[in-house]
Biopython code that builds the backbone (N, CA, C, O; Angstrom):
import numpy as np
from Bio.PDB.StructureBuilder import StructureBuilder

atoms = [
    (1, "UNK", "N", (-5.704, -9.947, -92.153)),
    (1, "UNK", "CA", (-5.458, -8.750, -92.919)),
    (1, "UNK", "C", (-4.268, -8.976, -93.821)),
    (1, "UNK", "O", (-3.519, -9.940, -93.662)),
    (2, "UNK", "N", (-4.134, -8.230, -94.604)),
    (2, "UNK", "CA", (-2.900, -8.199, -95.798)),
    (2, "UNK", "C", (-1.923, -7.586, -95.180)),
    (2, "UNK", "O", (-2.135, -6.927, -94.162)),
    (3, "UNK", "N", (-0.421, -7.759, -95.853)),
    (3, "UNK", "CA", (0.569, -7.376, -95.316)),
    (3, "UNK", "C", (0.698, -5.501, -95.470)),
    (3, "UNK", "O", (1.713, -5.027, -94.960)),
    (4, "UNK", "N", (-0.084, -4.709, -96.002)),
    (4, "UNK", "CA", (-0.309, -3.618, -96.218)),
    (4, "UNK", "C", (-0.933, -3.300, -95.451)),
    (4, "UNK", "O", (-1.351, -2.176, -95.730)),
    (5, "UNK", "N", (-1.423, -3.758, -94.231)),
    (5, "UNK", "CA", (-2.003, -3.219, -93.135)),
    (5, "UNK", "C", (-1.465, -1.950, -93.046)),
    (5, "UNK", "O", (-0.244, -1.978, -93.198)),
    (6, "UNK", "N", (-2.154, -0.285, -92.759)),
    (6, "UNK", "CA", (-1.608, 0.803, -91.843)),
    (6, "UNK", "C", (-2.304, 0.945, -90.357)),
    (6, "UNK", "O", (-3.487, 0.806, -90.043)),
    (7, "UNK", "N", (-1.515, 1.168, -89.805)),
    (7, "UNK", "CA", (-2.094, 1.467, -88.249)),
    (7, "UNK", "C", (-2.497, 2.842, -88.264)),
    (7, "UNK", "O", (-1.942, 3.523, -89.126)),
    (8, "UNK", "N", (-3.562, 3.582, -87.310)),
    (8, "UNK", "CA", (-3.869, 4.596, -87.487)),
    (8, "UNK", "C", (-5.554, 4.581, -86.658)),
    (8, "UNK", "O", (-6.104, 3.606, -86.146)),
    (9, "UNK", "N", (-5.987, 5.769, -86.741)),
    (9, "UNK", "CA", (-7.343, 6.024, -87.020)),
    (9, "UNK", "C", (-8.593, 5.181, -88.027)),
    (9, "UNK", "O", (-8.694, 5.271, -89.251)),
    (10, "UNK", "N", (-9.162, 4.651, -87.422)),
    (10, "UNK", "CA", (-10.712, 3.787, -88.374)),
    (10, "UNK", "C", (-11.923, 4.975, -87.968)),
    (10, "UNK", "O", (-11.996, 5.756, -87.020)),
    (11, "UNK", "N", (-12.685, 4.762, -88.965)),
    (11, "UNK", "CA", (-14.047, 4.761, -88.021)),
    (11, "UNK", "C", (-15.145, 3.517, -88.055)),
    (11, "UNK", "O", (-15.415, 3.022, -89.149)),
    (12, "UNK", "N", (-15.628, 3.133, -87.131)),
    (12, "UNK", "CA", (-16.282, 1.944, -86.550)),
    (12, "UNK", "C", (-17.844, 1.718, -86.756)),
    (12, "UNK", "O", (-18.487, 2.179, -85.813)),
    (13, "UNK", "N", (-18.426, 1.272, -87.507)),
    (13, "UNK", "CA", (-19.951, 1.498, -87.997)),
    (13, "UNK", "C", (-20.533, 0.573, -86.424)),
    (13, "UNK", "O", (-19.720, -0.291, -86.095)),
    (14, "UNK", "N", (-21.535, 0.653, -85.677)),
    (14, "UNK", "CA", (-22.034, 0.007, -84.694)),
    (14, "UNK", "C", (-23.422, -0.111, -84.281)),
    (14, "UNK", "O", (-24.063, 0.913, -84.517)),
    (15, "UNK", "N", (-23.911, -0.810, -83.875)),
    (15, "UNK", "CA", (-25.023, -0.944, -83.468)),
    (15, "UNK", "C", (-26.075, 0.486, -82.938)),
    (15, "UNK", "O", (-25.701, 1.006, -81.887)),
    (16, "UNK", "N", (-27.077, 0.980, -83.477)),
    (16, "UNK", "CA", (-27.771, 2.149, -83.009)),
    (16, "UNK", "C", (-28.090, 1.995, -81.458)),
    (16, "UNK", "O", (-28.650, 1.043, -80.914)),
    (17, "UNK", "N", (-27.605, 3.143, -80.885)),
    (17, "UNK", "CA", (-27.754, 3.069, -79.553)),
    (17, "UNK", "C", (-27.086, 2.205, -78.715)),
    (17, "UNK", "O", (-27.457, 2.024, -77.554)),
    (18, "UNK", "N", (-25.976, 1.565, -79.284)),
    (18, "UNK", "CA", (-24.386, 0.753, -78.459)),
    (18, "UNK", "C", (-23.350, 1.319, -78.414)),
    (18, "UNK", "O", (-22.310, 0.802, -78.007)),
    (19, "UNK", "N", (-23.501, 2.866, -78.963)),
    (19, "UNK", "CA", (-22.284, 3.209, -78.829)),
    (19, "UNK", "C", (-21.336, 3.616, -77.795)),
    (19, "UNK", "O", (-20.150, 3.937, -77.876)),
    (20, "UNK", "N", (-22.354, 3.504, -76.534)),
    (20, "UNK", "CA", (-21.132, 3.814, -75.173)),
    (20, "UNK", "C", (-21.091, 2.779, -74.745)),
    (20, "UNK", "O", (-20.574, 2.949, -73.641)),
    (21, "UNK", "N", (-21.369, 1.363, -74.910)),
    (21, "UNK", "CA", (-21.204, 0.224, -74.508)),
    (21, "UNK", "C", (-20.205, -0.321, -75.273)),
    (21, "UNK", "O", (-19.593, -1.267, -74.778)),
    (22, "UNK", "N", (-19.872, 0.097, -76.469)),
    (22, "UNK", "CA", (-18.885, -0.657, -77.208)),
    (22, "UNK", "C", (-17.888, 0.186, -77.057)),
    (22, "UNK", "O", (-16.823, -0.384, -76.820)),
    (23, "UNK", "N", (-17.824, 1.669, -77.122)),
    (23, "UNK", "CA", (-16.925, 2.183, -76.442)),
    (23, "UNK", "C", (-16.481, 1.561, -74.981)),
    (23, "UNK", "O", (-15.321, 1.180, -74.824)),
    (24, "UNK", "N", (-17.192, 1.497, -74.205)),
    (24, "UNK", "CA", (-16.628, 0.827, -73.100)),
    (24, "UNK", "C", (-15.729, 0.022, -73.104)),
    (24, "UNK", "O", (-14.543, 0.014, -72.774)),
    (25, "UNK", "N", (-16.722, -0.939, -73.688)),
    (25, "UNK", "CA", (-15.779, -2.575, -74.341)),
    (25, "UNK", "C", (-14.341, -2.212, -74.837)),
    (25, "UNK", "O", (-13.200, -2.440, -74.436)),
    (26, "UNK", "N", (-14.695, -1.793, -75.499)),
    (26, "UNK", "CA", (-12.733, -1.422, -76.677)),
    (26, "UNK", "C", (-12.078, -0.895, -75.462)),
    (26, "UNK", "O", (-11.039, -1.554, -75.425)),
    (27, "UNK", "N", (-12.071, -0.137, -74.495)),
    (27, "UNK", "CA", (-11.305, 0.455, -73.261)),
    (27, "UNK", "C", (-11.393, -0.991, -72.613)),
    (27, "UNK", "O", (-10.218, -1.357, -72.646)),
    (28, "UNK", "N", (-12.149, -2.038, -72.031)),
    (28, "UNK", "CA", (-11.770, -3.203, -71.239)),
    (28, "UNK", "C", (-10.380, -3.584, -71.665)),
    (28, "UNK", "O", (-9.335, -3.776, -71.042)),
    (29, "UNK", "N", (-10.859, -3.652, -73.479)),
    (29, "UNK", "CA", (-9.641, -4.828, -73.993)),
    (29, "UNK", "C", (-8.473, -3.556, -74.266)),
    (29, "UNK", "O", (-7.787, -3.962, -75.204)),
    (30, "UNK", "N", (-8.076, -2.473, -73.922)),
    (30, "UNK", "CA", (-6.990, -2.145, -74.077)),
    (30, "UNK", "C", (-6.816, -1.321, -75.722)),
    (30, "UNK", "O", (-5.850, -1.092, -76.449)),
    (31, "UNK", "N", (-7.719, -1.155, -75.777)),
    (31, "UNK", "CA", (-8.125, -0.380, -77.460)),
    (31, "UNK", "C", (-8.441, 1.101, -77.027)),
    (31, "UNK", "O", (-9.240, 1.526, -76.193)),
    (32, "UNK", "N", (-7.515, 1.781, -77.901)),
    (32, "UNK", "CA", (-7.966, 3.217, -78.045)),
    (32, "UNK", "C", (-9.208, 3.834, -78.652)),
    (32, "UNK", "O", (-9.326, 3.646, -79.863)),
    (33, "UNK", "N", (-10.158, 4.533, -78.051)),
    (33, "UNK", "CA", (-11.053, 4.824, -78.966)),
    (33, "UNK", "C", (-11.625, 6.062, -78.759)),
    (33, "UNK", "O", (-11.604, 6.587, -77.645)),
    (34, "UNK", "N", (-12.249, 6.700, -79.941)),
    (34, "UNK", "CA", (-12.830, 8.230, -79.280)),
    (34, "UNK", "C", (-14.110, 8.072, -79.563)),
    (34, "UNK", "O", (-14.339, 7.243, -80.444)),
    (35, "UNK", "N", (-15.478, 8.884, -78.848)),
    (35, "UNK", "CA", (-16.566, 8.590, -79.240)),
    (35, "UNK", "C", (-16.845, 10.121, -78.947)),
    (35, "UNK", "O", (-16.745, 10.559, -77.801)),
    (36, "UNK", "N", (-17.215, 10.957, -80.073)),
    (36, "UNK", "CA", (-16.971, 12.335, -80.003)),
    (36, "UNK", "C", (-18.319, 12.573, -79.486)),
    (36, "UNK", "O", (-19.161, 11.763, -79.874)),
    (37, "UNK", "N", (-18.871, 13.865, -78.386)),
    (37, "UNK", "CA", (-20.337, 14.354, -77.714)),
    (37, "UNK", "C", (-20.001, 15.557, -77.961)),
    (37, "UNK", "O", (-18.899, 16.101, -78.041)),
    (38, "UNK", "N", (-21.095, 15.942, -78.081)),
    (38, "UNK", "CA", (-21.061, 17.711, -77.373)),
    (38, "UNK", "C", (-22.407, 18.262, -76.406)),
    (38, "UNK", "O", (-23.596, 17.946, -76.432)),
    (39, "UNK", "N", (-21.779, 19.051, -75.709)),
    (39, "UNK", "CA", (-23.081, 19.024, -74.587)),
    (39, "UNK", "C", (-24.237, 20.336, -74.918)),
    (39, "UNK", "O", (-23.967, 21.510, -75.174)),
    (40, "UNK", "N", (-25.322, 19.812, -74.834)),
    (40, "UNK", "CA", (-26.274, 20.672, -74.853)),
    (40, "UNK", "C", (-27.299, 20.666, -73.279)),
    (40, "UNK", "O", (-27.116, 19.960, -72.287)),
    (41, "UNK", "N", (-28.151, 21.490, -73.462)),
    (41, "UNK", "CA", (-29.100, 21.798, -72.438)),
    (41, "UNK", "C", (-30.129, 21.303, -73.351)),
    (41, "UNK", "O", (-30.174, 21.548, -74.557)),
    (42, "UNK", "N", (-31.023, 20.526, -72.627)),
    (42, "UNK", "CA", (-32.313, 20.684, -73.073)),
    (42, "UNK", "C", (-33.504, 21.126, -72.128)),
    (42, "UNK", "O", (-33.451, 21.062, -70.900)),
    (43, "UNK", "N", (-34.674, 21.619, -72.921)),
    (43, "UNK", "CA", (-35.392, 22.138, -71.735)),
    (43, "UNK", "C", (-36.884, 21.671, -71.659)),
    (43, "UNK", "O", (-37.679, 21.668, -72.599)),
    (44, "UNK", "N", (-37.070, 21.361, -70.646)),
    (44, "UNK", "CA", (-38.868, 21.128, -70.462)),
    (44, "UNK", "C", (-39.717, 22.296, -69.664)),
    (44, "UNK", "O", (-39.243, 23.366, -69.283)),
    (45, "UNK", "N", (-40.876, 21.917, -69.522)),
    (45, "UNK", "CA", (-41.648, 22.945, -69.012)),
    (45, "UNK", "C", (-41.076, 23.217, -67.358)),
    (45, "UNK", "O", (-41.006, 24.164, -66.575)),
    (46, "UNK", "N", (-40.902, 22.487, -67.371)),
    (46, "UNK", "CA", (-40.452, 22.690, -66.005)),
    (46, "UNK", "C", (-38.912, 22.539, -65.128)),
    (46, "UNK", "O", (-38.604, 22.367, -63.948)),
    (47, "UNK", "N", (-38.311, 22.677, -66.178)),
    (47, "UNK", "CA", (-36.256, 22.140, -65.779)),
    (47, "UNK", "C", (-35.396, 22.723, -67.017)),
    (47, "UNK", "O", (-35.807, 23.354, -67.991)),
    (48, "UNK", "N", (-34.684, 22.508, -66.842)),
    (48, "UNK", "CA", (-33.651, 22.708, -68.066)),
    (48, "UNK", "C", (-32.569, 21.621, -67.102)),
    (48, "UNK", "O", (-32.513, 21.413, -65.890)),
    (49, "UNK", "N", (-31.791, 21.080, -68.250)),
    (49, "UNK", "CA", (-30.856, 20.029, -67.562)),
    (49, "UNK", "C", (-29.660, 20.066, -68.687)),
    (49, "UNK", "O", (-29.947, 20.507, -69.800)),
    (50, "UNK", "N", (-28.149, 19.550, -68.383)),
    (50, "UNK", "CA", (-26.956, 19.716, -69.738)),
    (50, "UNK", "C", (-26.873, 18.387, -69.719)),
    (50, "UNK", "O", (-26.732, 17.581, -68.799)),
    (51, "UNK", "N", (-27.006, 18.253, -71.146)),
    (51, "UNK", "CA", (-26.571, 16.700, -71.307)),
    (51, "UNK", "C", (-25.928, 16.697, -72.128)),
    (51, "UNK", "O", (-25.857, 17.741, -72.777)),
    (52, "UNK", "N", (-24.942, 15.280, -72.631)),
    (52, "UNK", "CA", (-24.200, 14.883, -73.337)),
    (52, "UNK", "C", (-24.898, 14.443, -75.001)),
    (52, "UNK", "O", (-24.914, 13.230, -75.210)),
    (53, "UNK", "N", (-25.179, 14.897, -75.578)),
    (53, "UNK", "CA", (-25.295, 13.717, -77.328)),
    (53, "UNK", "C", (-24.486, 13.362, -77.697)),
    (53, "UNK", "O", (-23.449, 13.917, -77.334)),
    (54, "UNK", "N", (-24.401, 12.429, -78.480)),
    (54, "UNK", "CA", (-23.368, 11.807, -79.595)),
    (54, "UNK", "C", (-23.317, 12.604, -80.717)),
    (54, "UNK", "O", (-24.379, 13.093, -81.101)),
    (55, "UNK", "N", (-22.270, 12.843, -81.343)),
    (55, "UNK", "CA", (-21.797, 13.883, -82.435)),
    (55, "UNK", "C", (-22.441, 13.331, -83.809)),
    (55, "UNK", "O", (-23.131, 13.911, -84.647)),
    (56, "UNK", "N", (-21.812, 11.552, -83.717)),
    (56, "UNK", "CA", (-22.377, 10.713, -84.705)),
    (56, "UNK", "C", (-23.235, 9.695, -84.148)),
    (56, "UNK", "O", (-22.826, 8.927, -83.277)),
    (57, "UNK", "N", (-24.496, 9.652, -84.649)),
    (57, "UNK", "CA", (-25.030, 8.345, -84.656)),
    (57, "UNK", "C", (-24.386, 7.015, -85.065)),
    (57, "UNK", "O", (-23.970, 7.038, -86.223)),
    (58, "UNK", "N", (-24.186, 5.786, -84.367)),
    (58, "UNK", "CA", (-24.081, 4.790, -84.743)),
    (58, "UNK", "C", (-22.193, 4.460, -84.992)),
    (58, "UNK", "O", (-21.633, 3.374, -85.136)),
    (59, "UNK", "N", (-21.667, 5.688, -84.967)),
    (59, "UNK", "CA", (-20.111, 5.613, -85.840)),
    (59, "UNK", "C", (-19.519, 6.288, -84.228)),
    (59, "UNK", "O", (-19.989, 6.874, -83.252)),
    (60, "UNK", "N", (-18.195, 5.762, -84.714)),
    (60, "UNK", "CA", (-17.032, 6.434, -83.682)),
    (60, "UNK", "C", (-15.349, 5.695, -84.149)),
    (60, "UNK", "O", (-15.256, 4.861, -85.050)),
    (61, "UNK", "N", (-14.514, 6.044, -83.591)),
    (61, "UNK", "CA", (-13.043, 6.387, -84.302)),
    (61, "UNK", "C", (-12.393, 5.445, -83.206)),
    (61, "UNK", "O", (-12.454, 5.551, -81.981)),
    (62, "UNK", "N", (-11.808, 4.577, -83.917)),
    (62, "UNK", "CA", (-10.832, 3.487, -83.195)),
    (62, "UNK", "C", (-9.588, 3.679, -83.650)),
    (62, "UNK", "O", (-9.388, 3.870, -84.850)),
    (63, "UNK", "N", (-8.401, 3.645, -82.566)),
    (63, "UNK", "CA", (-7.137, 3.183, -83.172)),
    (63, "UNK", "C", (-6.922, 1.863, -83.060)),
    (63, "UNK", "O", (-7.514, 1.036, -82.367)),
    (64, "UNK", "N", (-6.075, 1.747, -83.759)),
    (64, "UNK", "CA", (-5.300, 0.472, -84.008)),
    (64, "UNK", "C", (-4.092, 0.658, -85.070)),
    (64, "UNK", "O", (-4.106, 1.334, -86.098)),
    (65, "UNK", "N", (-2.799, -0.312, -84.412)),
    (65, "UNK", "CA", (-2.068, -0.716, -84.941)),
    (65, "UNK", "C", (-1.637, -2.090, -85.416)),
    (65, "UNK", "O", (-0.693, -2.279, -86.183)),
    (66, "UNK", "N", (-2.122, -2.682, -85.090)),
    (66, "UNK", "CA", (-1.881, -4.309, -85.783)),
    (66, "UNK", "C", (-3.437, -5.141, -86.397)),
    (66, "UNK", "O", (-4.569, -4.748, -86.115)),
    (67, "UNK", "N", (-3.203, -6.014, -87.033)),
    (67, "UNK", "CA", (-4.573, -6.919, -87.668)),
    (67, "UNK", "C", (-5.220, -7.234, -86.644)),
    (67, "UNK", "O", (-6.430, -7.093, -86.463)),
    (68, "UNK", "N", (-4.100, -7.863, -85.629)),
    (68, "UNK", "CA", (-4.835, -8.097, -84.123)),
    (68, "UNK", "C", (-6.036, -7.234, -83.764)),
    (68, "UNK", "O", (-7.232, -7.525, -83.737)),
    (69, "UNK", "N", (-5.304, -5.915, -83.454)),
    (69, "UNK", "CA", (-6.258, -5.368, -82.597)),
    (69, "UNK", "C", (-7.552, -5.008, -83.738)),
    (69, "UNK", "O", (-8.735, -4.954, -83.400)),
    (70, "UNK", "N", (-7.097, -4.799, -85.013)),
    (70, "UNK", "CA", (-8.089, -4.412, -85.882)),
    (70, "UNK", "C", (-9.348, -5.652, -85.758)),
    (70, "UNK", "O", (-10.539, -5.400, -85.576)),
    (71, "UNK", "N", (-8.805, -6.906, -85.891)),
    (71, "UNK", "CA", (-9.786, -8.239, -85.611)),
    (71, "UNK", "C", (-10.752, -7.837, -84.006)),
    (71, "UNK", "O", (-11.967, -7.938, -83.834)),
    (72, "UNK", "N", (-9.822, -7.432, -83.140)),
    (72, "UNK", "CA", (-10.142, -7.751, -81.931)),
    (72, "UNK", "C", (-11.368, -6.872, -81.718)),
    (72, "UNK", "O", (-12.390, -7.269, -81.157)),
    (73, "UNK", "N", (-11.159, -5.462, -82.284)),
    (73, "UNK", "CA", (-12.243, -4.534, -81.777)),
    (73, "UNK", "C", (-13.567, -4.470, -83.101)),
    (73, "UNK", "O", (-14.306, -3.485, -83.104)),
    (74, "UNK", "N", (-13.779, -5.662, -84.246)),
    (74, "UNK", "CA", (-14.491, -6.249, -84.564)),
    (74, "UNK", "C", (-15.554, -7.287, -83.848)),
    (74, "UNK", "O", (-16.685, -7.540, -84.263)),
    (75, "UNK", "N", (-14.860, -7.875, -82.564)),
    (75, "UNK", "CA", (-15.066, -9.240, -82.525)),
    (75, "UNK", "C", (-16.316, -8.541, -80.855)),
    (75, "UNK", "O", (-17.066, -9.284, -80.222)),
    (76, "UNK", "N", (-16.172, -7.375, -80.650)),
    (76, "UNK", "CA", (-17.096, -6.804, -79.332)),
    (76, "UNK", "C", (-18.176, -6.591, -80.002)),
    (76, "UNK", "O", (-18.323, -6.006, -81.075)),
    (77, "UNK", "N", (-19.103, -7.208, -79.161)),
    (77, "UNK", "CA", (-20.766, -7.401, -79.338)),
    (77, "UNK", "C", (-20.917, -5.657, -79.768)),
    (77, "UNK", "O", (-20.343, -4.810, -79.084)),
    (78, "UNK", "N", (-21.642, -5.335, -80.808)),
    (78, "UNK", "CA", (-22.321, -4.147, -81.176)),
    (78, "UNK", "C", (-21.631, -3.751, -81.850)),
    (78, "UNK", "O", (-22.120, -2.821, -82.490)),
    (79, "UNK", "N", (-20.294, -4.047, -82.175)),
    (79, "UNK", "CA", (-19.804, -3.240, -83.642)),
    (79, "UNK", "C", (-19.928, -4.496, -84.808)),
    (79, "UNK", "O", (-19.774, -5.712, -84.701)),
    (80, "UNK", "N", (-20.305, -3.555, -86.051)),
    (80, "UNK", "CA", (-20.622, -4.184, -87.199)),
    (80, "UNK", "C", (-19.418, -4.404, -88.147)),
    (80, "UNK", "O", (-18.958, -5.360, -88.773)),
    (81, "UNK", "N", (-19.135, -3.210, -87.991)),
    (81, "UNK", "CA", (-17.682, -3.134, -89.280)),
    (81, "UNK", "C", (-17.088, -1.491, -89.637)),
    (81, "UNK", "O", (-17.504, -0.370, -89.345)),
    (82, "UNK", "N", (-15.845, -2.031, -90.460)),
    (82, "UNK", "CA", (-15.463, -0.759, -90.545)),
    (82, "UNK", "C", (-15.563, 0.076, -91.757)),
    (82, "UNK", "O", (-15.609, -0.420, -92.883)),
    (83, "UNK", "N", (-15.606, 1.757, -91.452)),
    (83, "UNK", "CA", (-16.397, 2.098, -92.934)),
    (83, "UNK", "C", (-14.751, 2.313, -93.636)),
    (83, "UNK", "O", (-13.771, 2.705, -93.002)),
    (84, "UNK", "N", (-14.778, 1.973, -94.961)),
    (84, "UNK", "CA", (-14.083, 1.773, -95.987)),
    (84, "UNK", "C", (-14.731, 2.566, -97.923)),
    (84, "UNK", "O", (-15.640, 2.150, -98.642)),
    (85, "UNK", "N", (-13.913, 3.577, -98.106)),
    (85, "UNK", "CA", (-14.290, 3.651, -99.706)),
    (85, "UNK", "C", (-13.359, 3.041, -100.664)),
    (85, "UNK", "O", (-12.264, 2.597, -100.318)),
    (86, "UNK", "N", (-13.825, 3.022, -101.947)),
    (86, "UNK", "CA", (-13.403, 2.145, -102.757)),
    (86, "UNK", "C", (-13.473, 0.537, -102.967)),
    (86, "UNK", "O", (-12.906, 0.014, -103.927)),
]
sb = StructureBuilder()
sb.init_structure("model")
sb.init_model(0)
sb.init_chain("A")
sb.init_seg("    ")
for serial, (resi, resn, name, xyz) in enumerate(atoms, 1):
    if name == "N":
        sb.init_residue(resn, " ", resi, " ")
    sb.init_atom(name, np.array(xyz, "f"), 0.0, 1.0, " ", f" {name:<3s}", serial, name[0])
structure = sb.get_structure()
């Protein structure tokens, strides 16, 4: 990374349907991360049950403060990259 690195909040583009596994991962190695749900009920003919969804498909919010960790929570199987404009 460039010497203009800021530490802070990313959000993390990832593999469809890896996102609580790579969440996981980033918590092994000591990486902050949020992977936002909100709970719903869903219902069948015969149950109703509360479950968890993902807020975002595919995306979720990493911290980091150094290139390090920015490299590091690149380098876990199922994340792709980070989203960036401009």
């Amino acid at each position: 990374m460039s010497k203009n690195f800021k530490s802070g909040w990313y959000v993390l583009y990832v593999q469809l349907c890896h996102e609580k596994k790579v969440h996981n991962l980033l918590e092994e190695n000591q990486l902050e991360s949020f992977l936002p749900m909100i709970k719903t009920v869903r219902e069948w003919s015969d149950r109703k049950k509360t479950i968890f969804k993902l807020l975002f498909l595919s995306y979720f919010f990493v911290k980091v403060s150094s290139s390090l960790e920015h490299h590091k929570s690149l380098s876990v199987d199922g994340a792709y990259r980070y989203v960036h404009f401009g």
